[in-house]
TORDO-969996 format. One line per 8 residues: number of its first residue (from 1); for each residue x, y, z of C-alpha. Coordinates in pm, 1 decimal, always signed. Example, Ala and Ser with C-alpha at 12.3 -4.5 7.8 and 13.67 -1.06 7.14 Angstrom:
# residues 2
1	+1230.0/-450.0/+780.0 | +1367.0/-106.0/+714.0
This chain:
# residues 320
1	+4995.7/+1250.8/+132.0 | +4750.2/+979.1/+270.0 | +4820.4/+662.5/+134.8 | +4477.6/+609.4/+21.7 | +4532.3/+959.8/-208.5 | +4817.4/+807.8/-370.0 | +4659.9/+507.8/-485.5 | +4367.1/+688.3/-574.5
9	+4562.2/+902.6/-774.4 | +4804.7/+636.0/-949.6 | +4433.7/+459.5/-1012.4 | +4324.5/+806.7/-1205.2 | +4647.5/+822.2/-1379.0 | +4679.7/+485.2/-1454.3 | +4280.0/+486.2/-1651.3 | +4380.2/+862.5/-1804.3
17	+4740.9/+724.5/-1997.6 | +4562.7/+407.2/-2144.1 | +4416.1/+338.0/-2451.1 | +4240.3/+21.3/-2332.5 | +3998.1/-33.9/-2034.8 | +4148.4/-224.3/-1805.2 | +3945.5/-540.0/-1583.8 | +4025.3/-535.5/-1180.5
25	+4331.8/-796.1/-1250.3 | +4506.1/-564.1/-1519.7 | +4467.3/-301.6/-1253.8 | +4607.9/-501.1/-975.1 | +4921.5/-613.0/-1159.3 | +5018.2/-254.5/-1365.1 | +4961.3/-108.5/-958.7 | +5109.8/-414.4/-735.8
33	+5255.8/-137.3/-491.3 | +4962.3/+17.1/-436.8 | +4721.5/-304.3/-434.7 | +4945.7/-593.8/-338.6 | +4881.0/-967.3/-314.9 | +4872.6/-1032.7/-8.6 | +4636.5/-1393.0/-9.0 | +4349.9/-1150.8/+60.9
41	+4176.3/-1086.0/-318.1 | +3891.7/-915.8/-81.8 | +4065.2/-693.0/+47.6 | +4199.2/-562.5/-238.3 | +3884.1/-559.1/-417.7 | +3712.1/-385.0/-145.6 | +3999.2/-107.0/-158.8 | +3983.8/-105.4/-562.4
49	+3567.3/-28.6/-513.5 | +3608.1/+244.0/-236.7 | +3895.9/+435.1/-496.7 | +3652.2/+416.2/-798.1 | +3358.7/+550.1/-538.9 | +3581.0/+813.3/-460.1 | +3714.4/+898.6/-743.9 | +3363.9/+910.3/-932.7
57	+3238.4/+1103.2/-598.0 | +3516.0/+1389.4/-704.0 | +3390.5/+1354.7/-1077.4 | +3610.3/+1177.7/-1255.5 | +3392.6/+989.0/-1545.8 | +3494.4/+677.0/-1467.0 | +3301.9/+417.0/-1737.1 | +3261.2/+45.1/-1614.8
65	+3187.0/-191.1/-1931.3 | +3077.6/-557.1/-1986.4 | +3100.4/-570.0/-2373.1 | +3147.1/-960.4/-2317.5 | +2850.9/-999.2/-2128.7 | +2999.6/-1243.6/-1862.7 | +3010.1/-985.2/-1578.9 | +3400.4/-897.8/-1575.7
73	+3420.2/-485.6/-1602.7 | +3655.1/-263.2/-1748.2 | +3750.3/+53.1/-1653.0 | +3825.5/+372.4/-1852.6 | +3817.8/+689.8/-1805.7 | +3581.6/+904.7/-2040.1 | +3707.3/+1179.3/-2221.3 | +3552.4/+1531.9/-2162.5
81	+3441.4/+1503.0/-2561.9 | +3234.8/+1174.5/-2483.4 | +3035.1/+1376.2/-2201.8 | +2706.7/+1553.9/-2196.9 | +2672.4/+1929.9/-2249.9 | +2596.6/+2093.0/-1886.8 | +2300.8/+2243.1/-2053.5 | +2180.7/+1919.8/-2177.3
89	+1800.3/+1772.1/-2096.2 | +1608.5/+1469.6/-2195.6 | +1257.4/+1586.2/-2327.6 | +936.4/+1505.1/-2118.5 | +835.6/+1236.9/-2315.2 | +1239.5/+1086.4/-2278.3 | +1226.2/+1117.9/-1911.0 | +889.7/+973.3/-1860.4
97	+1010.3/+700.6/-2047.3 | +1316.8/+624.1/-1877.6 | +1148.9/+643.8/-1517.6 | +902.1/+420.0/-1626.3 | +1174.1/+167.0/-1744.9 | +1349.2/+197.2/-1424.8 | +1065.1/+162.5/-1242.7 | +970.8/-170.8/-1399.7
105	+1138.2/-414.0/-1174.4 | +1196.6/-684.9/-1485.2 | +1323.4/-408.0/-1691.1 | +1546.7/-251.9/-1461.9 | +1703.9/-621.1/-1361.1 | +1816.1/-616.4/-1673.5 | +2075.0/-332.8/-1653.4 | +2392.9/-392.5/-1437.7
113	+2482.3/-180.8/-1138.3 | +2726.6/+71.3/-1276.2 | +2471.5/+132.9/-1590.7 | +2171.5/+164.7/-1360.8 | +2349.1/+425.2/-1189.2 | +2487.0/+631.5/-1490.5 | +2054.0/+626.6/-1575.3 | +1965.3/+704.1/-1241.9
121	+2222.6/+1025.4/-1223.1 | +2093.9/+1130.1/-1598.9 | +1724.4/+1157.2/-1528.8 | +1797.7/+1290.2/-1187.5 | +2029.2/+1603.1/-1331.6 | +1879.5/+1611.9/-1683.3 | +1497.0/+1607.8/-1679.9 | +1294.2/+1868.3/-1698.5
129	+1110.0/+2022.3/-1390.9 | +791.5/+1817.0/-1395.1 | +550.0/+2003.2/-1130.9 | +299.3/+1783.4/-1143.4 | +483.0/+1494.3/-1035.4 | +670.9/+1653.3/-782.8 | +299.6/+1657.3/-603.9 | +228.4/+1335.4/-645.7
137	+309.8/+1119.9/-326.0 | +329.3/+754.8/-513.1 | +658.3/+892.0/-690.1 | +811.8/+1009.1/-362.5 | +951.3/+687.2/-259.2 | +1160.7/+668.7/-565.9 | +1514.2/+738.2/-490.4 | +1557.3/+858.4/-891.9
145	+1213.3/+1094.0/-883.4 | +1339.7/+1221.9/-521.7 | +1678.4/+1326.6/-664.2 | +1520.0/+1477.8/-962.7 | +1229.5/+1684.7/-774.4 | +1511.1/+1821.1/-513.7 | +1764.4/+1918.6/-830.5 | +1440.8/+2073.1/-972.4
153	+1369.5/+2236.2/-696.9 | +1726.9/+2337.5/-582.9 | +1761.8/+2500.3/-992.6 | +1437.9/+2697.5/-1004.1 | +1510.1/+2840.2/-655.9 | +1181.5/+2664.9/-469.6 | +1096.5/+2505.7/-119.3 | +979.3/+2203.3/-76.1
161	+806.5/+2011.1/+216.5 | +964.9/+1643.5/+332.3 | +870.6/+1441.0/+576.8 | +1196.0/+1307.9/+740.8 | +1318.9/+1126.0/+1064.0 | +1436.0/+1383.8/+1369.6 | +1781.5/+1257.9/+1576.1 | +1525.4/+994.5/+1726.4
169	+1440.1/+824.6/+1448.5 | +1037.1/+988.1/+1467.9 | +924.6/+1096.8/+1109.6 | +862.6/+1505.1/+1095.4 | +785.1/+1708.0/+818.1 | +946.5/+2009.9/+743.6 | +1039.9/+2278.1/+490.0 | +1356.8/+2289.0/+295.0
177	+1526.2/+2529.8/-14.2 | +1734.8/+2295.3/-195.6 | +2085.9/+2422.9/-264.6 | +2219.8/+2125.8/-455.7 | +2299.4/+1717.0/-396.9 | +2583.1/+1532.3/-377.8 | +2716.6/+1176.0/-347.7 | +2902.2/+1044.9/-31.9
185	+2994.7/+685.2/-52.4 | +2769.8/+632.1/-355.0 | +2432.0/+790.8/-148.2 | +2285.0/+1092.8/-292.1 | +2218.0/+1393.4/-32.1 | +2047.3/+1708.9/-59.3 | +2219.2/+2019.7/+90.1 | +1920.1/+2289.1/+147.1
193	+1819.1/+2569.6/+408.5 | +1595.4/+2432.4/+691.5 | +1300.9/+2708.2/+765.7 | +1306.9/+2586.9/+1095.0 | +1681.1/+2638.0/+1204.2 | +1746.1/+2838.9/+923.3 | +2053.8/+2659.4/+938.2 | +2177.6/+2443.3/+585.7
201	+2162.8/+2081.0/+681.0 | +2215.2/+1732.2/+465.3 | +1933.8/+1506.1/+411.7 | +2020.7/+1199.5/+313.3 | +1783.8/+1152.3/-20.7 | +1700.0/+762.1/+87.0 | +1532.2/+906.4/+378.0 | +1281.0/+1119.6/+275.7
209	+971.7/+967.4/+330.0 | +762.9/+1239.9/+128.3 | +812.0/+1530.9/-85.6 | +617.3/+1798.7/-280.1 | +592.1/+2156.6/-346.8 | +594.1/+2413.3/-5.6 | +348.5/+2588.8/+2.5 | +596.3/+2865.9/+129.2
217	+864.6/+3048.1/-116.3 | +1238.4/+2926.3/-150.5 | +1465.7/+3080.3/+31.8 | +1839.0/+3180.4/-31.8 | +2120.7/+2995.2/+76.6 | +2393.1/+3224.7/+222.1 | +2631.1/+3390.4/+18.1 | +2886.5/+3217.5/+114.5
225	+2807.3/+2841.8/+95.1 | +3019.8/+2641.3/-118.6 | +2835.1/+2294.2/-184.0 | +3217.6/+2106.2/-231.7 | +3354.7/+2221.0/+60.9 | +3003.7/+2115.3/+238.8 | +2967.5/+1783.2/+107.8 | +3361.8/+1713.4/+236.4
233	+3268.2/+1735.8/+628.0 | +3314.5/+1428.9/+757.9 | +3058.2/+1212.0/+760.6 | +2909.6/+1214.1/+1125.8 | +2827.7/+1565.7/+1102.8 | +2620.6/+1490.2/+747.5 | +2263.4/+1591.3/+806.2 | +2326.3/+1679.1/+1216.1
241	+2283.3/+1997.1/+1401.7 | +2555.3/+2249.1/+1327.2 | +2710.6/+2198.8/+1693.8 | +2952.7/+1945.2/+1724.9 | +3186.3/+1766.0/+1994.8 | +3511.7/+1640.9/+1943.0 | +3520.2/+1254.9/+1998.1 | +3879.6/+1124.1/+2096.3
249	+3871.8/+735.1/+1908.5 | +4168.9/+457.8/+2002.4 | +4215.1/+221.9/+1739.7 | +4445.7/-82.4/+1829.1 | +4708.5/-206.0/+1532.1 | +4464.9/-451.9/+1389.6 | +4247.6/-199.9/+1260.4 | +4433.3/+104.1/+1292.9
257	+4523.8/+70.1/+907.4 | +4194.4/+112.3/+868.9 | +4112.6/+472.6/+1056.4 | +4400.2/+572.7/+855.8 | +4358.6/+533.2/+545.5 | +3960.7/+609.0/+570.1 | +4031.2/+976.7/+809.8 | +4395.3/+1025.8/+767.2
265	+4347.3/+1398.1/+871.4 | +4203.6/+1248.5/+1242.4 | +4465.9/+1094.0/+1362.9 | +4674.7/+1295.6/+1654.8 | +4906.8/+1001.6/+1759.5 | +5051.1/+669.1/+1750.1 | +5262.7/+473.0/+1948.3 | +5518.2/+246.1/+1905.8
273	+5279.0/-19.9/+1894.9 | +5073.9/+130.0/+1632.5 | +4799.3/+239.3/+1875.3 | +4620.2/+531.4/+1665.9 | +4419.8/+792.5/+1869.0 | +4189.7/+1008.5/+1643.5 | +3969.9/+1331.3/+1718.4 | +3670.7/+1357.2/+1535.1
281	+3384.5/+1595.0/+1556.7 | +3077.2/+1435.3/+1581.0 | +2687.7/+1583.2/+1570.2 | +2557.2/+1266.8/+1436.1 | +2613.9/+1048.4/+1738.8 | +2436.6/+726.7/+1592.8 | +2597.7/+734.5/+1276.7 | +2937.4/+776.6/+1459.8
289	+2852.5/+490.9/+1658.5 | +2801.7/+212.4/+1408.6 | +3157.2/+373.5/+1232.6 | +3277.8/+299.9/+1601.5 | +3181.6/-70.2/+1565.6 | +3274.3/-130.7/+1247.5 | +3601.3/-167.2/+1462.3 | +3439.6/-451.5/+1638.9
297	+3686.1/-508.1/+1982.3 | +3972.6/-283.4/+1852.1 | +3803.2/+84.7/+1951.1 | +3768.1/+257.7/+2183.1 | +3595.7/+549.1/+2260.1 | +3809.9/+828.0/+2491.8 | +3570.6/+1106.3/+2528.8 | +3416.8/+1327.5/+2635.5
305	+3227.1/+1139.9/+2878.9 | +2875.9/+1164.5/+2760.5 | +2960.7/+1058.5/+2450.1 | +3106.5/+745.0/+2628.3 | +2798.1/+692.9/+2820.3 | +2550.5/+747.0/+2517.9 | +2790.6/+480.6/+2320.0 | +2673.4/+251.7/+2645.9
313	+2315.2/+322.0/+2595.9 | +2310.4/+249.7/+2222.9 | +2468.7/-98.1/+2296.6 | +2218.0/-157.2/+2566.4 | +1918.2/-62.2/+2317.3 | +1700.8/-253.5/+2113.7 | +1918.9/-179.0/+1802.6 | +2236.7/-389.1/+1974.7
């Protein structure tokens, strides 16, 4: 088991067994093996966010409260009997409502973070199927009206037309049946059936530039596509072509911790040294690129050789 796992798990058990939410602190010192004090709080606060991300990201109802109102949270987990019925929906007039409110930039700077969200994921799986908004362009920049037209879409088994950036970054617009959207790293994405590749793709929801009604009827995802084990690919293969080529990543000790604990199921060696070499498969080369330099001087990129000499282009680009 990947270290990460573990804590991740001890994290979940820890928030099931008590009775109390628990602030970041309490966490730290009921867990010290798993978060230790090392003279970096950072670090250990950036590892405590990535387990509740993940955690939530698998569906565990993980609440975040500020009942003092001096921005410390505490964590619990919910119990199934506080949740929402699955066949639960807010009324029209509810759901206009709310997207109005969080719409209203005063209004919705109000509302911390982790409540904003919990709104944002309620009218985007809980509204009705409005049709008439779903055609109307001024609403498509909306990350919460996006997420609720393609849910909307994805449940009464329609297409929909988006206009959305090719591997180049040039806006195109094509058709799409929605199959269903999930969360990776706390970004929504839309798994649906391109008509053009007939081929199921992710579309990251932030990136859709428009959206309405096709004009063309939805079309069925194959029989055997499982949305989970889609939305678990790694995540330089999210919303790429389906063919892929197996990168070979070195990682030198300073940040090989990292690579581990982040793609534990990449790594094909280390040394004595604690040099890591990974193979991942990558169809979204940009994407896998900026993951590369996140590394800063302590990657390396193996192969295959195009991929090497595309990683030399993108530094030598206007982006770098």
């Amino acid at each position: 088991m990947s270290a990460a796992l573990e804590r991740q798990l001890a994290l979940l058990a820890l928030l099931a067994g008590t009775k109390q939410p628990l602030d970041q602190t309490e966490v730290f010192d009921r867990l010290p093996n798993f978060y230790p004090d090392k003279g970096k709080q950072a670090t250990r606060r950036k590892a405590f966010a990535r387990d509740l991300e993940v955690l939530q990201t698998m569906g565990a109802a993980i609440l975040a409260e500020d009942k003092a109102g001096n921005g410390v949270f505490r964590y619990r987990l919910m119990p199934e009997s506080d949740g929402l019925p699955r066949d639960f929906r807010l009324s029209e007039e509810e759901a206009k409502s709310l997207r109005g409110m969080l719409l209203t930039p005063m209004a919705a700077s109000q509302l911390a973070a982790p409540a904003r969200q919990v709104l944002v994921k309620l009218l985007s799986f809980h509204s009705p199927f409005d049709e008439k908004a779903l055609g109307e362009e001024s609403d498509a920049q909306d990350l919460t009206n996006r997420c609720e037209k393609l849910r909307a879409c994805a449940r009464e088994g329609r297409a929909c037309t988006i206009t959305y950036p090719d591997h180049q970054g040039n806006p195109e617009r094509r058709d799409i049946s929605p199959g269903g959207l999930f969360f990776r790293f706390g970004e929504p994405y839309c798994a649906g059936l391109c008509h053009r590749s007939d081929v199921v793709k992710a579309f990251k929801v932030a990136k859709i530039e428009e959206l309405r009604l096709s004009k063309q009827p939805g079309r069925p995802l194959p029989a055997d596509f499982d949305l989970g084990a889609f939305a678990s690919r790694n995540a330089f293969r999210l919303g790429a072509p389906s063919e892929a080529v197996k990168a070979r990543l070195r990682v030198l000790p300073e940040e090989a911790w990292r690579l581990k604990e982040r793609m534990p199921g990449s790594v094909v060696s280390e040394d004595k040294a604690g040099i890591v070499v990974a193979e991942i498969e990558v169809a979204a080369p940009e994407r896998f690129f900026k993951f590369v330099l996140s590394f800063g001087e302590f990657a390396e990129i193996l192969g295959p050789p195009k991929l090497r000499q595309d990683f030399v282009k993108h530094l030598e680009g206007p982006h770098a």
